[in-house]
N, C-alpha and C positions, 0 to 999 in steps of 0.2 A: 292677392287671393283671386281663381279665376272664378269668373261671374257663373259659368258652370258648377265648380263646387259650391256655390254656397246654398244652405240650407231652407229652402222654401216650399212651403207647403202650399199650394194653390187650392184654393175653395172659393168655385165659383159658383151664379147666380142659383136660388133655388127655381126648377121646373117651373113654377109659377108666379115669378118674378116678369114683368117684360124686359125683355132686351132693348135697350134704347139702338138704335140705329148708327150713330154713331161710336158707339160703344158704352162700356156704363160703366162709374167710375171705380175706381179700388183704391183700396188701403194694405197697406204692411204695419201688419200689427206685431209687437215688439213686447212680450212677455216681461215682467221684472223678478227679481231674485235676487238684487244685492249685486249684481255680476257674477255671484258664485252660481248661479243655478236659475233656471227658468220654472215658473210661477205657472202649471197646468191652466189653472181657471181664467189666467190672462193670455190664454192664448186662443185655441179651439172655440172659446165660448163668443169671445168678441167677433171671433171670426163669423160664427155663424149668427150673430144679433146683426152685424153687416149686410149680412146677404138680405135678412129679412127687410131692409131698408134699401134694397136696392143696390151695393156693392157687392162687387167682388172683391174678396181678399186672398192677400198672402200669410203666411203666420211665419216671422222668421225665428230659425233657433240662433242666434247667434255665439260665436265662442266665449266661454266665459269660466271662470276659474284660474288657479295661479300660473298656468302656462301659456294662458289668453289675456294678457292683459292690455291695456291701451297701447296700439290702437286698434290693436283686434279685433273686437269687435265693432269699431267705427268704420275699419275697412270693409268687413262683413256687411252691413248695411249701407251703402254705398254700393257694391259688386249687387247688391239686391235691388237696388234701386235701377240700377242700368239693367239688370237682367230682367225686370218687371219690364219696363219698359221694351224692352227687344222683343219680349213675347207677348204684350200685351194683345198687339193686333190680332194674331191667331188665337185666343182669348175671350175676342169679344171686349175686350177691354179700350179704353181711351188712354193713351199714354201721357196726354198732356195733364190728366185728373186722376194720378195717381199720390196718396196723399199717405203720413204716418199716423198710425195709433200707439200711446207707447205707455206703460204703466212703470213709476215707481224708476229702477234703475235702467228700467224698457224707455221708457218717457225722458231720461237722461238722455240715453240713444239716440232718440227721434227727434227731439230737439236739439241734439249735437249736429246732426245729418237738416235735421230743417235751417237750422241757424250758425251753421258752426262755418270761419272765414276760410275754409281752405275745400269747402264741397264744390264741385263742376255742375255746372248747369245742370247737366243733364240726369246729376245725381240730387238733386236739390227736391225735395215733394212741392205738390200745388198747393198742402197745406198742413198741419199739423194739429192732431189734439191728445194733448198731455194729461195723464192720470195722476194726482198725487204725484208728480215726478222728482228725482232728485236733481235736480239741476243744478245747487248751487255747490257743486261739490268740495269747492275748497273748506266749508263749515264741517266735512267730515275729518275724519283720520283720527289717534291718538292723541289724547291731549300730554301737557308737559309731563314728562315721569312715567308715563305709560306705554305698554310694549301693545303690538298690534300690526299686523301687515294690512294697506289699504289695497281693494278688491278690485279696483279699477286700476292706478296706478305699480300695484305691484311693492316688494319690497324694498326698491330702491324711491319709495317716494318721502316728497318732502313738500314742505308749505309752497317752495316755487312751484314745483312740478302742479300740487292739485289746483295753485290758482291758473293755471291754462286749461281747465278745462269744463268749469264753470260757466253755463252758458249764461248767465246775466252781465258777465266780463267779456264775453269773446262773440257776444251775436253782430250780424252784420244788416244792414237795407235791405238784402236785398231777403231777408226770411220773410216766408209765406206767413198769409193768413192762420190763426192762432187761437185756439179756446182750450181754457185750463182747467183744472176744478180741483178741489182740495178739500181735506177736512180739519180745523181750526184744532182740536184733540187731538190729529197726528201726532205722534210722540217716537216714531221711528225716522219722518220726513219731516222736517218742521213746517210748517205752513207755508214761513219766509220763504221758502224755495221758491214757490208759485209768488210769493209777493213781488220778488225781485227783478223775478224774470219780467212778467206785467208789467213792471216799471222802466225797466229796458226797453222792450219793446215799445210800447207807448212814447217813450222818446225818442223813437226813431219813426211815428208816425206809421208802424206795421199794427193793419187790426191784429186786435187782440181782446178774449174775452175772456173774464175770469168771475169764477164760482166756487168762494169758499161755505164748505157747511157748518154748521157749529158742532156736529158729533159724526161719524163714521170711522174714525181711527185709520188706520192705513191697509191696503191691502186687499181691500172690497172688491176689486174689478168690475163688473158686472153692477152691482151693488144692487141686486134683483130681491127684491121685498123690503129695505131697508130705508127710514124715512129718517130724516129728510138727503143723507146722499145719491142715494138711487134715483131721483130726477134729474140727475145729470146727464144720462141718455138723450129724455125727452126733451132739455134744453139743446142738447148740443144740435137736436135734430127736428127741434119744432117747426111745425107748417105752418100755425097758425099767426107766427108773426115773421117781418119784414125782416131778409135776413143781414147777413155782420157785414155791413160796408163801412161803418165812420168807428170812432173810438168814443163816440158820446157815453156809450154804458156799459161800466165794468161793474156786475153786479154782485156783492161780498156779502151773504148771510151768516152772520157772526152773531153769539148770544151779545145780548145786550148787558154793556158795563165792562166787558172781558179787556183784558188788556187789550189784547188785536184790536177789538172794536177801538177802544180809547186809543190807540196811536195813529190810527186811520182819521179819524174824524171829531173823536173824542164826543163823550155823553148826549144823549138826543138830549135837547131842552123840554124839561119835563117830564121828562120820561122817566116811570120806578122803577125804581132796583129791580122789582118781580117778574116785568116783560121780558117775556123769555127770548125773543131777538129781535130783529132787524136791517133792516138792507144799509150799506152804507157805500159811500163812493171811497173808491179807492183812491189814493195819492201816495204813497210808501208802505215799504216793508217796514218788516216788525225785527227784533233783534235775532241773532241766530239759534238753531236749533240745538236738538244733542245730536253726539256722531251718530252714524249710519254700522247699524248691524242687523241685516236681518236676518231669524233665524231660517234654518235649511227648512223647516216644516211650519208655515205662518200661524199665530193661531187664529181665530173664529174672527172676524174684525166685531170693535161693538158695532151695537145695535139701538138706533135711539125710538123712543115710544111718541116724540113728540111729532103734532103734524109739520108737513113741509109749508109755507107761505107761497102766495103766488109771487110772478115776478112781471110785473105788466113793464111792458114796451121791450124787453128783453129779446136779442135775436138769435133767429133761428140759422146755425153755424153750417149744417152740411146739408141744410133744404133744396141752395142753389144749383148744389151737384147733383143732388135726386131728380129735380125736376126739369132740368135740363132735354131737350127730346136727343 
């Protein structure tokens, strides 16, 4: 694919943003859809919540549907990657702090291109942060006796084929810095995605930060009014604490007693049935999810009533790039 054709939407800083001097960072944000189709509200919207924080971003469309299938659109963001980069200068942009945002089968993407063993330096991001992502793709596809074409791999796929392309099987050393976040109710992405990955990473010593909630279902983007997943923003991009250098705190809010909680760490001592959650440290995934089908038109993600808990010593992921002069 040439780096000129591929599809990038540039939305740069708002008028009343400063322009750092050396440039100021960006993101290519990677809409999700199942691979069939791209997801409106993940795209345009994160785009412009970026700017307000002091990025420029890209919003890519990449190829998707059954004439696009892998490695399609892996090639597509990659030619995106190198093309951000070549014009980042006349931009205004830093090209060495160009980073991925990716949602759902977007965050498949971005973590295939952040951590996947056959990307080039120069297509590689400075960092990655993952929405609800599907990443452990091989837990998809039809199960025995069922008919179904897989959206990524195509009709000629098969249990080999989807385990190459699971990034908790195929990440390398050298993937960037890492914050994830998930909702423990996803019932379209299983949670595990995000467990897995975390766990990978974390054994190869690459920061990584993860943030599961107990209610938001899949799909939220944005997750703008919605408690307790919509603080995931304000973590990924908090000022108020010291940002992601070590892997001391991977922090998982998970209702309390749930399975997830129980295979993580298993029951607080003393703790009743009725507290509604708590932070726990992560050490492993949970078992796999259901396949992967999302519908062409998503509907409404839930919405939970309860409040969000604080997260003391928790770091602030995309601070260092904001405040960089």
């Amino acid at each position: 694919m040439s780096d000129d054709s591929t599809a990038l939407t540039f939305h740069p800083l708002p008028g009343d943003v400063p322009r750092p001097a050396a440039g100021a960072p960006a993101v290519i944000v990677m809409p999700g859809g199942g691979y069939t189709y791209l997801a409106p509200h993940e795209g345009k919207p994160a785009a412009q919540w970026l700017g307000r924080l002091g990025f420029a971003a890209w919003v890519l469309e990449y190829p998707v549907g059954p004439q696009d299938v892998h490695p399609a659109p892996l090639n597509s963001a990659r030619a995106a990657m190198r093309r951000a980069r070549a014009e980042a200068p006349g931009l205004g942009v830093d090209p060495a702090r160009i980073g991925v945002l990716g949602f759902s089968a977007g965050g498949h993407l971005a973590a295939h291109l952040a951590a996947g063993p056959d990307t080039a330096d120069d297509e590689r991001p400075a960092f990655a942060v993952l929405c609800y992502p599907a990443t452990s793709w091989h837990s998809f596809g039809p199960a025995a006796g069922e008919s179904g074409t897989d959206p990524l791999i195509g009709p000629g796929s098969t249990p080999r084929k989807r385990r190459a392309v699971p990034i908790e099987l195929i990440a390398v050393p050298q993937t960037p810095p890492t914050f994830i976040w998930h909702c423990a109710d996803d019932d379209i992405v299983g949670v595990d995605h995000a467990l897995s990955l975390t766990q990978r990473l974390a054994s190869m010593d690459i920061p990584v930060e993860l943030h599961v909630f107990p209610t938001g279902g899949h799909g939220a983007g944005l997750a703008e009014g919605m408690t307790p997943a919509g603080a995931w923003t304000s973590l990924c991009v908090a000022t108020s604490v010291r940002p992601l250098t070590t892997l001391e705190t991977m922090a998982i809010e998970v209702p309390a007693g749930s399975a997830i909680c129980a295979s993580i760490s298993g029951p607080a001592a003393g703790a009743p049935d009725s507290e509604p959650r708590r932070s726990c440290s992560w050490t492993k995934s949970a078992a796999a999810g259901p396949n992967f089908s999302e519908p062409s038109s998503r509907r409404p993600p839930h919405r939970a009533s309860s409040a969000t808990s604080s997260h003391p010593g928790l770091h602030g992921f995309l601070t260092p790039l904001i405040s960089r002069p």
